[in-house]
C-alpha positions in Angstrom: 118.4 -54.4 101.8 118.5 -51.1 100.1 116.6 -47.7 101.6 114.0 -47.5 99.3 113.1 -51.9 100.3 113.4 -51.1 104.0 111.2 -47.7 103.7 108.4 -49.9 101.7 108.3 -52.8 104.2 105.5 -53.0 106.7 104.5 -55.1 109.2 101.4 -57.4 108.6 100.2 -59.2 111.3 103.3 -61.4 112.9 105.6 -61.3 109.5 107.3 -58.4 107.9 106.2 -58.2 104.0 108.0 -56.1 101.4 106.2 -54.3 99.1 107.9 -54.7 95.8 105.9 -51.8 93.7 107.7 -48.8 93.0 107.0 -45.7 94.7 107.0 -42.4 93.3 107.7 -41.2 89.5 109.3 -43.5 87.1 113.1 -43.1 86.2 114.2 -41.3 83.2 115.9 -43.1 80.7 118.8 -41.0 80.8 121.1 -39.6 83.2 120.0 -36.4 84.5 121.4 -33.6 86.9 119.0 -31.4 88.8 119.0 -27.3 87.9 117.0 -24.8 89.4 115.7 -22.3 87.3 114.2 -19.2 88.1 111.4 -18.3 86.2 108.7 -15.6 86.0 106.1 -15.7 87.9 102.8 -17.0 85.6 105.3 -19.0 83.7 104.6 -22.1 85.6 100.8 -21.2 85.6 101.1 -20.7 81.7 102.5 -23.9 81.6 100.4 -26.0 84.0 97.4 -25.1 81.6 99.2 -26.2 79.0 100.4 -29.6 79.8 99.8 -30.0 83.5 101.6 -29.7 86.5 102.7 -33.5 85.9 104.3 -32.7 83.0 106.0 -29.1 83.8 109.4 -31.0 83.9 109.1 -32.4 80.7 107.6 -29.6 79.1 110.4 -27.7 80.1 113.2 -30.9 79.2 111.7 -30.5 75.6 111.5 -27.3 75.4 115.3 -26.4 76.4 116.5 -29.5 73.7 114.4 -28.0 71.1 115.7 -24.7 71.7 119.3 -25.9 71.9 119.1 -27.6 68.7 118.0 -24.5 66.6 121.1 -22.7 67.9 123.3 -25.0 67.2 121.9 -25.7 63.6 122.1 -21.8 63.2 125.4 -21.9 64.7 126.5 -25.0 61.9 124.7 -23.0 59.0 126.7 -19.8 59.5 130.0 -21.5 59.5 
């Protein structure tokens, strides 16, 4: 039994019953690594009102890839 089975079982009554719904937010579907960026501090009021504090990672996912392929487009054009 894995950590995340034995941390959703619970006891009911005389028999032990897993719980087999998923806790917490749903994988990515993509490999990820974790950053920490620092950044000012109403930027992640700015973008609360914006998308919502659910969505601040992905805001911020987008945003970086977006951002990352204008440079490199740039980057391709001036060769």
């Amino acid at each position: 039994m894995t950590r995340s089975h034995a941390l959703r079982r619970h006891l009911t009554g005389d028999f032990l019953v897993e719980d087999s719904r998923r806790m917490g937010r749903p994988p990515l579907k993509m490999k990820t690594v974790s950053v920490m960026v620092r950044l000012s501090e109403d930027m992640p009021g700015r973008i609360d009102a914006q998308v919502g504090e659910q969505k601040r990672s992905d805001f911020i996912r987008r945003a970086v890839e977006k951002e990352l392929r204008r440079l490199e487009k740039e980057k391709s054009n001036r060769k």
